[in-house]
Backbone as ProteinMPNN parsed JSONL, in Angstrom:
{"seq_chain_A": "XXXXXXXXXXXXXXXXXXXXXXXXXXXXXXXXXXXXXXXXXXXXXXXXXXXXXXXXXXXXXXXXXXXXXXXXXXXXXXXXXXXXXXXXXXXXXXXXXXXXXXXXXXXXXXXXXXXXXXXXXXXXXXXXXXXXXXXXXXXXXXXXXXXXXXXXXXXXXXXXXXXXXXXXXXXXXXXX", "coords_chain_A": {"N_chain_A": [[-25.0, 83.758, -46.816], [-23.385, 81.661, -49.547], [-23.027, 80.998, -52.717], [-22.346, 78.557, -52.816], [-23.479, 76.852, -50.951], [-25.477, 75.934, -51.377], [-28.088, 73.743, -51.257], [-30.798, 73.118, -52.604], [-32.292, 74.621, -55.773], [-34.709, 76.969, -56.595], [-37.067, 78.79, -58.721], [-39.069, 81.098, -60.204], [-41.425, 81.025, -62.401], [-42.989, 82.635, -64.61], [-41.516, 84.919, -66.789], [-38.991, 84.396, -65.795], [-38.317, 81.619, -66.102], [-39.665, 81.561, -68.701], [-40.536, 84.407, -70.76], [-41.981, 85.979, -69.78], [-44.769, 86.619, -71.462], [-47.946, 85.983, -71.872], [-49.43, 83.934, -73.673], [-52.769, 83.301, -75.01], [-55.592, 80.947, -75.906], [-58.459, 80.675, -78.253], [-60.112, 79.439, -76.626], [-59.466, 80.08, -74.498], [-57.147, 78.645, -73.014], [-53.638, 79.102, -71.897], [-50.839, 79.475, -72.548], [-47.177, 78.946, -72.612], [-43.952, 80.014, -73.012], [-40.76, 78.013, -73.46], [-37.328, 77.942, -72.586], [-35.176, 75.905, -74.156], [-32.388, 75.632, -73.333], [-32.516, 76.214, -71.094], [-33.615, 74.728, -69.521], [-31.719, 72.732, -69.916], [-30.048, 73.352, -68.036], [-31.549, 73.291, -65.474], [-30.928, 70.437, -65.48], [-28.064, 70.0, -65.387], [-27.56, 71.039, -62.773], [-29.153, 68.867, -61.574], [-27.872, 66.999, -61.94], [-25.631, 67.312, -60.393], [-26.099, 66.807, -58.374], [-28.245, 68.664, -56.961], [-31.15, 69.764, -55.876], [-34.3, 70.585, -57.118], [-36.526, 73.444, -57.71], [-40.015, 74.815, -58.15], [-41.526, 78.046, -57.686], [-44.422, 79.632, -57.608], [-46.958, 81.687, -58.514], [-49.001, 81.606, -60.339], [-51.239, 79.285, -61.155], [-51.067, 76.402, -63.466], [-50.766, 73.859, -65.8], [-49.325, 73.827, -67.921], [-47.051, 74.772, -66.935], [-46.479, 72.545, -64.646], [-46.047, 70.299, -66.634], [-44.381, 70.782, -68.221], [-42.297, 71.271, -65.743], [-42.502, 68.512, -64.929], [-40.876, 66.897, -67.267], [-38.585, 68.532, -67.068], [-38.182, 66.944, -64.357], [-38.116, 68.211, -62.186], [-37.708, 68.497, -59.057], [-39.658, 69.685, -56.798], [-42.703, 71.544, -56.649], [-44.008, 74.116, -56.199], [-47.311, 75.479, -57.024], [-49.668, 78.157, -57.788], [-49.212, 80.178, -55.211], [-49.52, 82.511, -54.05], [-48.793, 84.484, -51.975], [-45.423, 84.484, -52.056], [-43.65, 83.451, -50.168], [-44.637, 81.771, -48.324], [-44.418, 79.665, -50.034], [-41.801, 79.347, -49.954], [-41.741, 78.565, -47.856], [-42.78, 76.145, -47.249], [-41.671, 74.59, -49.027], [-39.39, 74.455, -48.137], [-39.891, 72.879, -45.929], [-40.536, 70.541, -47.097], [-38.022, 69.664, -48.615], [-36.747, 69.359, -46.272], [-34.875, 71.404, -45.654], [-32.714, 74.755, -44.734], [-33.944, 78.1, -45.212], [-31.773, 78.751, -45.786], [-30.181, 77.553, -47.233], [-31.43, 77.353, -49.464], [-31.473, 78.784, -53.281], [-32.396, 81.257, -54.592], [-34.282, 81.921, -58.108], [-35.799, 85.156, -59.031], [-37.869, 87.91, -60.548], [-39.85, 90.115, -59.884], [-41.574, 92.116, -58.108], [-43.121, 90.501, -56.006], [-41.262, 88.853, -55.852], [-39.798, 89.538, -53.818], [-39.769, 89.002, -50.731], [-38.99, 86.445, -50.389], [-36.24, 86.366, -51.917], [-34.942, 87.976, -49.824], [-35.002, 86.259, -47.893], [-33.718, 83.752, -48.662], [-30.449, 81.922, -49.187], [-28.807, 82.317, -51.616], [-29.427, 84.708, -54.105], [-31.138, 85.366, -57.437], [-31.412, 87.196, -61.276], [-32.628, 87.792, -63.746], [-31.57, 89.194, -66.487], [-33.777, 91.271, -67.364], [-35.471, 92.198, -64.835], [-37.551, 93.691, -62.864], [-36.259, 96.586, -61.415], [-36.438, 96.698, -58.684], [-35.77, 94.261, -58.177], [-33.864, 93.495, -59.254], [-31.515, 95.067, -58.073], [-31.973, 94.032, -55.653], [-31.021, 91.326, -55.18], [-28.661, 88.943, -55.113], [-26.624, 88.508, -57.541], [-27.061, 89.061, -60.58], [-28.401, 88.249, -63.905], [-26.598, 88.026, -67.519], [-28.469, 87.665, -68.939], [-32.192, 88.013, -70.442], [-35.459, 87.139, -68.718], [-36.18, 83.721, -69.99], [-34.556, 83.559, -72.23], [-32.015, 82.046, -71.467], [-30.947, 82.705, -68.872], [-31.998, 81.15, -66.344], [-30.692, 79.091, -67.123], [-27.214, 79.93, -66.849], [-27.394, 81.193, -64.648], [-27.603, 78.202, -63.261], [-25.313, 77.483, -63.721], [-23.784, 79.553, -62.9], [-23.991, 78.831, -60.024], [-23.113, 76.094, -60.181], [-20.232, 76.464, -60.638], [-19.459, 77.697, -58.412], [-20.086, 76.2, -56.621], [-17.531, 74.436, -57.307], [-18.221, 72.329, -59.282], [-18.931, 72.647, -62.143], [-17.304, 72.038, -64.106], [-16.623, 68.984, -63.821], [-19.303, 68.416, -64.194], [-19.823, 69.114, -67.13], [-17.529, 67.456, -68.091], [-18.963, 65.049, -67.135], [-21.035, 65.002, -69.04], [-19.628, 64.757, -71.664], [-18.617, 62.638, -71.781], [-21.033, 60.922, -71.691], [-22.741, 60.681, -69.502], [-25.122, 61.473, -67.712], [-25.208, 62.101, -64.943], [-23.24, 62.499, -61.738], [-20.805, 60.866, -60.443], [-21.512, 60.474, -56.924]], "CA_chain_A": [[-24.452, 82.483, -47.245], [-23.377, 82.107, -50.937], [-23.843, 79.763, -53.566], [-21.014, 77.038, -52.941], [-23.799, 76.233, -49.654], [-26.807, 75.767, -51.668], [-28.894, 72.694, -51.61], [-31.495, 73.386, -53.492], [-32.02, 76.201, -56.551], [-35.746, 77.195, -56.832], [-36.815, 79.851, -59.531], [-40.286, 81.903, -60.336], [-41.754, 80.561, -63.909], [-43.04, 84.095, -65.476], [-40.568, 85.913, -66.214], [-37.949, 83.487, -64.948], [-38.507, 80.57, -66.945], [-40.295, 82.919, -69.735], [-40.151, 86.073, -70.941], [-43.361, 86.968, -68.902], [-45.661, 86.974, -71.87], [-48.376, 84.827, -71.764], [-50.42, 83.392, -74.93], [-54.394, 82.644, -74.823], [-56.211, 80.732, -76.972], [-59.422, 81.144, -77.559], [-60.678, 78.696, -75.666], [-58.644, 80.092, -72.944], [-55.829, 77.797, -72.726], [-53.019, 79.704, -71.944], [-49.549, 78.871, -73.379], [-45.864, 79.627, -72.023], [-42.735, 79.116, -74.482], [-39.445, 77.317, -72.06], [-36.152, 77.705, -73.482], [-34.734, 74.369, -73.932], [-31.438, 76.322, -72.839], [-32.529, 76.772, -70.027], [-33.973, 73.257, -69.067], [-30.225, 72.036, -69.641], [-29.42, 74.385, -66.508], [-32.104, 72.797, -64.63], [-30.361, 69.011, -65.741], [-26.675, 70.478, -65.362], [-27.831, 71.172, -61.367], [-29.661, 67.756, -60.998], [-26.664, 65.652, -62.407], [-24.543, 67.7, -59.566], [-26.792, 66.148, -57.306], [-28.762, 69.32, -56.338], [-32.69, 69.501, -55.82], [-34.957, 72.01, -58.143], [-38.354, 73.959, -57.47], [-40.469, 75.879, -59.204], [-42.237, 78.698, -56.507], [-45.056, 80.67, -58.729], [-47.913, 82.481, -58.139], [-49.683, 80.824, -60.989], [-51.12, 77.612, -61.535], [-50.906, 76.105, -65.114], [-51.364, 73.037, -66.698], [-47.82, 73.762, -69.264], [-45.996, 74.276, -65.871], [-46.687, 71.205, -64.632], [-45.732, 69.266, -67.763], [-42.719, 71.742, -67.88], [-41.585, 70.473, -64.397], [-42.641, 66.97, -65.289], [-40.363, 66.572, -68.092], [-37.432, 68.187, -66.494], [-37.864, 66.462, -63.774], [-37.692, 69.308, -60.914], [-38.403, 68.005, -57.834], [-40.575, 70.726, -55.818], [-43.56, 72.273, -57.966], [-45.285, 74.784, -56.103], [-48.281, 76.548, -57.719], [-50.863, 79.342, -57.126], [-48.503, 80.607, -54.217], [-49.865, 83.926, -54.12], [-47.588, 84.969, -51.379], [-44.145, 83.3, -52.044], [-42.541, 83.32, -48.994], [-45.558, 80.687, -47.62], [-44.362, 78.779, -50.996], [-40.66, 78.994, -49.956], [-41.548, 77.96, -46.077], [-43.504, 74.532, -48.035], [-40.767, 74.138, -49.802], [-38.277, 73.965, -46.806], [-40.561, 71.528, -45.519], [-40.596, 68.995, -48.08], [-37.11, 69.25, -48.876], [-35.542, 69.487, -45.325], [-33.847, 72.526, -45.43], [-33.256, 75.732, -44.006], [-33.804, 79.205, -46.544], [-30.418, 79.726, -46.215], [-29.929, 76.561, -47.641], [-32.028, 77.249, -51.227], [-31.131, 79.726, -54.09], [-34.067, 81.094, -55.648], [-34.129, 83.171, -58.876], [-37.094, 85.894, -59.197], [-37.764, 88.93, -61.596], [-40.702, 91.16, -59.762], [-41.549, 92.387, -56.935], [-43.804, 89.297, -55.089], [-40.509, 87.698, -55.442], [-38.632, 90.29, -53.424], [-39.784, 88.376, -49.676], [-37.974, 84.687, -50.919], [-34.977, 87.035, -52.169], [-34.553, 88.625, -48.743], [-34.558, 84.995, -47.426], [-32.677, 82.809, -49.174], [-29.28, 81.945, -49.073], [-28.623, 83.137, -52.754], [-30.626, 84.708, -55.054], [-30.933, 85.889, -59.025], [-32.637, 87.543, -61.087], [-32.785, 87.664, -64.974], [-31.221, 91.104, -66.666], [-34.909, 92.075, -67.278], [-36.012, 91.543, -64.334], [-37.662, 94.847, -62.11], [-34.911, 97.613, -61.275], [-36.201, 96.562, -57.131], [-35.313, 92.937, -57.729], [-32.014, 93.487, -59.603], [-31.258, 95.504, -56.422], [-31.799, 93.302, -54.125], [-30.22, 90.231, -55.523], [-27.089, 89.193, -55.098], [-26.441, 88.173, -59.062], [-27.763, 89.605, -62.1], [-28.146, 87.604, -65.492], [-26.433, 88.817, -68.592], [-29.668, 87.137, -70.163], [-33.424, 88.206, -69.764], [-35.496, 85.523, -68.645], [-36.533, 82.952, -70.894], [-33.855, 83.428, -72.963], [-31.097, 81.487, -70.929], [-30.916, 83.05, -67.633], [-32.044, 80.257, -65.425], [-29.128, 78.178, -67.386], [-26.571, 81.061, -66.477], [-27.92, 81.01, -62.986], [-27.394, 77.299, -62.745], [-23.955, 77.483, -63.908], [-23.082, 79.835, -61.682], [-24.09, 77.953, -58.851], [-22.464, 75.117, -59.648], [-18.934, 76.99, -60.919], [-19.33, 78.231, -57.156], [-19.712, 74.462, -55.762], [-16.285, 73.825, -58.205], [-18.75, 71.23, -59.89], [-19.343, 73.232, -63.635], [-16.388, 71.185, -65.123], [-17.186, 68.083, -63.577], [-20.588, 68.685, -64.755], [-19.193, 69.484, -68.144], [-16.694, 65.734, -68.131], [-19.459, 63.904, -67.351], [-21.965, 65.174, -70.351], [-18.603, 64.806, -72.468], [-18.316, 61.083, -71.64], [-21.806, 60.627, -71.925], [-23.623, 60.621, -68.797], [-26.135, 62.966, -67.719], [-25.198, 62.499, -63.796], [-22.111, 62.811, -61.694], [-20.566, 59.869, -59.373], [-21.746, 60.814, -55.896]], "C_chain_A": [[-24.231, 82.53, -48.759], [-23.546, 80.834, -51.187], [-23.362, 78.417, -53.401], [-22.354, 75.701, -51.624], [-25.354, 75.541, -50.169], [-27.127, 74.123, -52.048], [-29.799, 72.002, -52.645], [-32.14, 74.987, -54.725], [-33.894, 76.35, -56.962], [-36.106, 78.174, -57.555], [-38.617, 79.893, -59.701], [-40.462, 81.209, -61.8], [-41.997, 82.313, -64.938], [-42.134, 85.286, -65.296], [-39.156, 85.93, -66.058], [-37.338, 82.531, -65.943], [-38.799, 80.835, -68.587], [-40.089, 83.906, -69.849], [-41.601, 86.903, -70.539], [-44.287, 86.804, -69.906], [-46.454, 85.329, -71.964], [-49.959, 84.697, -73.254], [-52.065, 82.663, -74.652], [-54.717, 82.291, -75.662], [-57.315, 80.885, -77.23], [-60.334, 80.458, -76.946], [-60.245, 79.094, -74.358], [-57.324, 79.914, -72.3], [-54.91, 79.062, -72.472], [-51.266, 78.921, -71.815], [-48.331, 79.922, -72.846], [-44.415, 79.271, -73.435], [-41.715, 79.231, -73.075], [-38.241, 77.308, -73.265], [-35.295, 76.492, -72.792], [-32.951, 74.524, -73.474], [-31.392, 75.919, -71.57], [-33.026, 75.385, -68.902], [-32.271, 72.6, -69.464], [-29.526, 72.869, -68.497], [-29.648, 73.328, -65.581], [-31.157, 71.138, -64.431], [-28.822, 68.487, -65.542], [-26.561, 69.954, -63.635], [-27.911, 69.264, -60.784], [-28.107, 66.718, -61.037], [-25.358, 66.41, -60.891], [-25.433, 67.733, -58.081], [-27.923, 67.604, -56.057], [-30.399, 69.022, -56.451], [-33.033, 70.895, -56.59], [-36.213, 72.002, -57.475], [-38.57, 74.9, -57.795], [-41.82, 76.619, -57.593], [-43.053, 79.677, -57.475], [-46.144, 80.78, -58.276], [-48.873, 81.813, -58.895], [-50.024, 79.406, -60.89], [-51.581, 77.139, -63.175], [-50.478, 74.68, -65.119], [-49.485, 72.999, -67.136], [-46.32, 73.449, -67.892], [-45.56, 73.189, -65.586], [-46.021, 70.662, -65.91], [-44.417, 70.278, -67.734], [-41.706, 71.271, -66.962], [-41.531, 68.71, -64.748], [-41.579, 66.645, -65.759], [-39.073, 67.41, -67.635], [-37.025, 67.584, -65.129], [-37.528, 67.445, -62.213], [-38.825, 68.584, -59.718], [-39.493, 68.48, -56.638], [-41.245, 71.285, -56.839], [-44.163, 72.761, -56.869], [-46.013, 76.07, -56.662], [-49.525, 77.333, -56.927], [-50.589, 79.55, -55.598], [-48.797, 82.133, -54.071], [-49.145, 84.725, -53.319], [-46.666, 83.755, -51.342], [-43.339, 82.941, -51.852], [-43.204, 81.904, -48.004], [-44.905, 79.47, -48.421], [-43.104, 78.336, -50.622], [-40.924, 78.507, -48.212], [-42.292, 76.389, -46.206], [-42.691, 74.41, -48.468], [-39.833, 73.424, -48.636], [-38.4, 72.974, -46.181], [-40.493, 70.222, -46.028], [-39.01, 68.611, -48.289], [-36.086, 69.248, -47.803], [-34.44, 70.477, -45.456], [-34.112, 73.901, -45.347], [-33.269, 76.532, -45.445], [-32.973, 79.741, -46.743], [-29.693, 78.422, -47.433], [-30.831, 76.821, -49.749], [-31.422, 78.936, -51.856], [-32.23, 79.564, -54.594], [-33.624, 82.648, -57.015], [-35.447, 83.949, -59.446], [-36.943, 87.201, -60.083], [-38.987, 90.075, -61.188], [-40.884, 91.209, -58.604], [-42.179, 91.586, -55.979], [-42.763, 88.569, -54.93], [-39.807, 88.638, -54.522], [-38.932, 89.342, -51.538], [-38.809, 87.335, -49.681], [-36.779, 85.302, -51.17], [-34.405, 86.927, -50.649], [-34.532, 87.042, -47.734], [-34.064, 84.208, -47.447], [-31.178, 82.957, -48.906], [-28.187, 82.435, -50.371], [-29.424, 83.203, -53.504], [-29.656, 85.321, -56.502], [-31.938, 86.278, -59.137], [-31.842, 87.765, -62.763], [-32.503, 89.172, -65.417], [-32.272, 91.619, -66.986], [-35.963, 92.357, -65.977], [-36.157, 93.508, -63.608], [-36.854, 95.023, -61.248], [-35.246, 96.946, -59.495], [-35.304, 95.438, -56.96], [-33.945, 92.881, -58.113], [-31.382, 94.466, -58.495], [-30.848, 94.678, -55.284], [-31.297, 92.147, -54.372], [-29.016, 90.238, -55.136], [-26.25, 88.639, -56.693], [-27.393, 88.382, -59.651], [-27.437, 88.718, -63.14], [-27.43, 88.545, -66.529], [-27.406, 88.64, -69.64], [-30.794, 87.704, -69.761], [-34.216, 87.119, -69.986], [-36.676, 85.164, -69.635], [-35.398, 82.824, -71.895], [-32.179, 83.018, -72.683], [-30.345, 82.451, -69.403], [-30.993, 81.877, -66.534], [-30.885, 79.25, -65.814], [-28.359, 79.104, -66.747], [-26.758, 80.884, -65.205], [-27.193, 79.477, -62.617], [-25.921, 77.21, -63.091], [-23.094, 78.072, -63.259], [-22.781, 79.218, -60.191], [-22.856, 76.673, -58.689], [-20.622, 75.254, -59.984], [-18.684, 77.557, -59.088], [-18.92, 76.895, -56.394], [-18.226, 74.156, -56.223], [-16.872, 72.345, -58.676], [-18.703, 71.529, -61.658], [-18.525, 72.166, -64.237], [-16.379, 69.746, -65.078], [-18.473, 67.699, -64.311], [-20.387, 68.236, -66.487], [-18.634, 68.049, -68.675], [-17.572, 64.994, -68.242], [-20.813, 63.389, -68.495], [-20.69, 64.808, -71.642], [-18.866, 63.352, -72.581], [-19.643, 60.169, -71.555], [-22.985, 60.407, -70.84], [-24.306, 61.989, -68.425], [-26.138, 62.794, -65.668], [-24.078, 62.537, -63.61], [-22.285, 61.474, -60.316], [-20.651, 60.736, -57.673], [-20.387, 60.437, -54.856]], "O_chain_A": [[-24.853, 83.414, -49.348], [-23.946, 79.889, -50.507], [-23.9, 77.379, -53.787], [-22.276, 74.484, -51.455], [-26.118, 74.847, -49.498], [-26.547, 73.456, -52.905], [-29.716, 70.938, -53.259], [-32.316, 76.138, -54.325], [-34.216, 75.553, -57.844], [-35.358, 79.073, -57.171], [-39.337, 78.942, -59.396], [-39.404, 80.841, -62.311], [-41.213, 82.849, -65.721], [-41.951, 86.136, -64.424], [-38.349, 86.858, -66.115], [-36.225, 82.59, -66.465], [-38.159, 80.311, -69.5], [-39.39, 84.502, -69.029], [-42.069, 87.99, -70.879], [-45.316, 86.795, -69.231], [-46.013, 84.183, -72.059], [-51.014, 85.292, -73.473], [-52.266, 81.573, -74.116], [-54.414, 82.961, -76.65], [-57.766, 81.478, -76.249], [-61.432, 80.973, -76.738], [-60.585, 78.558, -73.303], [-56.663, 80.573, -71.498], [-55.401, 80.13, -72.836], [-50.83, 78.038, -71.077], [-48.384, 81.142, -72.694], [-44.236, 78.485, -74.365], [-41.741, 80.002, -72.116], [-38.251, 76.844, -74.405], [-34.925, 76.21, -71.652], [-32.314, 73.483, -73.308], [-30.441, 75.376, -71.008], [-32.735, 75.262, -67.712], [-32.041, 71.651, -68.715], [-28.312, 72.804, -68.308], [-28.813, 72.629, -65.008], [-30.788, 70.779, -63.312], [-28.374, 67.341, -65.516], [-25.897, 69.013, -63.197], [-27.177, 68.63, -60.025], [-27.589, 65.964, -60.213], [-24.323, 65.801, -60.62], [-25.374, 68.465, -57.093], [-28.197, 67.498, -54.862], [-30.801, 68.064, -57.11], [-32.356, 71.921, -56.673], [-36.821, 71.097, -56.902], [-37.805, 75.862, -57.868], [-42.58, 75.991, -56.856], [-42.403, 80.5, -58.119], [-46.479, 79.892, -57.492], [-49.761, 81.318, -58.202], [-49.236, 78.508, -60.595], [-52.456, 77.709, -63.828], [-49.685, 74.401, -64.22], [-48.646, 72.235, -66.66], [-45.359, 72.686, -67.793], [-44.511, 72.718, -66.028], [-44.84, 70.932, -65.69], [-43.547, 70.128, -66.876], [-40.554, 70.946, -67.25], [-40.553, 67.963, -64.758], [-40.896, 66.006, -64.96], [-38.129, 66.688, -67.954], [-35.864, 67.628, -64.721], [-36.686, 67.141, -61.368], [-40.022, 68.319, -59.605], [-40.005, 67.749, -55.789], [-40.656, 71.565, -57.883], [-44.953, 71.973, -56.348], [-45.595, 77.224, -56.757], [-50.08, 77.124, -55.848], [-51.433, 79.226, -54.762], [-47.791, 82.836, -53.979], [-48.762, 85.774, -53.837], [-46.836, 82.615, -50.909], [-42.449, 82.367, -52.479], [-42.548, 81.213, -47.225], [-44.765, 78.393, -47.841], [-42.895, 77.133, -50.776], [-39.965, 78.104, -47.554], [-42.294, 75.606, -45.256], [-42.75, 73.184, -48.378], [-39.654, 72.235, -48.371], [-37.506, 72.206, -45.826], [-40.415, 69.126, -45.473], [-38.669, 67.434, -48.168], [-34.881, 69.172, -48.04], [-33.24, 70.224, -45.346], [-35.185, 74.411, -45.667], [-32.857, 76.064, -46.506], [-32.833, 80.754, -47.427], [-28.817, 78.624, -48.274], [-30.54, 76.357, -50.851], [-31.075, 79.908, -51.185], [-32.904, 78.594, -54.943], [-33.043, 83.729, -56.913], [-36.124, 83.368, -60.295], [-35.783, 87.535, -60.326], [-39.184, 90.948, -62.034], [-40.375, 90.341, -57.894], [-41.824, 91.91, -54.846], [-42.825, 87.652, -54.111], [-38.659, 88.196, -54.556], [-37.809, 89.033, -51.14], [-37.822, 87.41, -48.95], [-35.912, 84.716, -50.52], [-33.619, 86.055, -50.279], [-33.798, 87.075, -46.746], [-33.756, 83.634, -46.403], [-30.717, 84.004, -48.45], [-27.035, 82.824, -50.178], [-30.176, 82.279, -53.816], [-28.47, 85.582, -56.704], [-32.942, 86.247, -58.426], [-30.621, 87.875, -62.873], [-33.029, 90.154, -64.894], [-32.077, 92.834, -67.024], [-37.131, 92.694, -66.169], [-35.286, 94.367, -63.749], [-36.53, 94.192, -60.399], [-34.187, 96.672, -58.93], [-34.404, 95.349, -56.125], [-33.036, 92.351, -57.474], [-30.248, 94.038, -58.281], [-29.949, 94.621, -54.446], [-30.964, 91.733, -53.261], [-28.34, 91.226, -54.85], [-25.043, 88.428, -56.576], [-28.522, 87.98, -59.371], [-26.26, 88.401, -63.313], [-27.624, 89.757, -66.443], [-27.401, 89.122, -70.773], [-30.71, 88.064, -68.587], [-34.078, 86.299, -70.894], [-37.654, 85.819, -69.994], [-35.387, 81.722, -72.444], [-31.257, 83.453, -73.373], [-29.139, 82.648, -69.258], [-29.986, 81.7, -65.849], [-30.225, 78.67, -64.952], [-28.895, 79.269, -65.652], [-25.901, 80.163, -64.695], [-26.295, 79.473, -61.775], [-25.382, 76.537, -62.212], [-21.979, 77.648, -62.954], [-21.761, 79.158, -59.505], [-22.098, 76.362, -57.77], [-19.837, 74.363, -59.659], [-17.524, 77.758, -58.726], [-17.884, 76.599, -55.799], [-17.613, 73.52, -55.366], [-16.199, 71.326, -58.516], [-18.434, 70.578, -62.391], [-19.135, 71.346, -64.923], [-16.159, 69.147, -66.13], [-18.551, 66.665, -64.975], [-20.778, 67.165, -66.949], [-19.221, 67.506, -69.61], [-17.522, 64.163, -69.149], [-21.337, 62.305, -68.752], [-21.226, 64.57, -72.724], [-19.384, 62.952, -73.624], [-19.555, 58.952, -71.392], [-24.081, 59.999, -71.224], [-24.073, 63.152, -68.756], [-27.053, 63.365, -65.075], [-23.35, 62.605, -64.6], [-23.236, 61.195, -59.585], [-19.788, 61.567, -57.388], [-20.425, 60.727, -53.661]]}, "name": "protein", "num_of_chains": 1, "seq": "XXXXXXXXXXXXXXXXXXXXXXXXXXXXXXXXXXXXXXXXXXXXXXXXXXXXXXXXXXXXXXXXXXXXXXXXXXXXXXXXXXXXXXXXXXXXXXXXXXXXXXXXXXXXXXXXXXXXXXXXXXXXXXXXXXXXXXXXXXXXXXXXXXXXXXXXXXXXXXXXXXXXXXXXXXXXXXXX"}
């Protein structure tokens, strides 16, 4: 199935969202940096009336507030296998896995790849997963990939310019 069919666009956080590295403090805390790029992807999608979810192996605190504040509608965390995460997902949001696009960068994501209806994968992303994708980023992730991703998607729907008109004219959704 390709992207024009997709419902919902779900994406991996490390890696994905980030550039994989992850900051400790010494208390512990552990700290992600989000390119604000890349959260106008996520906001691009929503305004073209699609659904978002975040499928990650981790659970975190920054995520959460990450998702919060753009507003992505599916958060699941500490998914350790994240094909269980994408069969909860399907659940909540009524739809089949041909129905979601997910974008992943290592090899735990390669199950959700092989299921979905389109996938990505960030130009850094491990030589298996850029394989098995069906789109490659010209970005590595964190550094505007998951935008890129969402733009494709919705240049596939023939929404991007729409999209585009209605941030021009000042809204941040699109007339249903």
């Amino acid at each position: 199935m390709k992207a024009e069919h997709i419902k919902v666009v779900a994406f991996d956080v490390d890696g994905v969202f980030t550039d994989g590295t992850l900051y400790y403090g010494a208390n512990g805390d552990c700290m992600k940096a989000f390119s604000a790029r890349d959260g106008m992807g996520i906001s691009m999608v929503k305004a073209a009336g699609l659904r978002t979810a975040i499928i990650t192996g981790r659970s975190s605190q920054s995520v959460a507030k990450r998702a919060e504040n753009l507003g992505i509608t599916y958060v699941i965390q500490g998914s350790s296998y994240k094909k269980e995460g994408l069969a909860e997902l399907c659940e909540k949001a009524q739809v089949t896995e041909k129905e979601v696009a997910y974008m992943g960068d290592d090899i735990n994501d390669l199950p959700v790849i092989a299921a979905v209806g389109f996938s990505g994968a960030p130009q850094d992303a491990c030589r298996q997963v850029r394989e098995a994708v069906l789109w490659v980023s010209d970005n590595p992730g964190g550094h505007g990939a998951v935008r890129e991703f969402c733009e494709y998607i919705l240049e596939a729907r023939k929404q991007l310019d729409d999209v585009i008109a209605a941030y021009k004219g000042g809204k941040n959704e699109l007339k249903q």
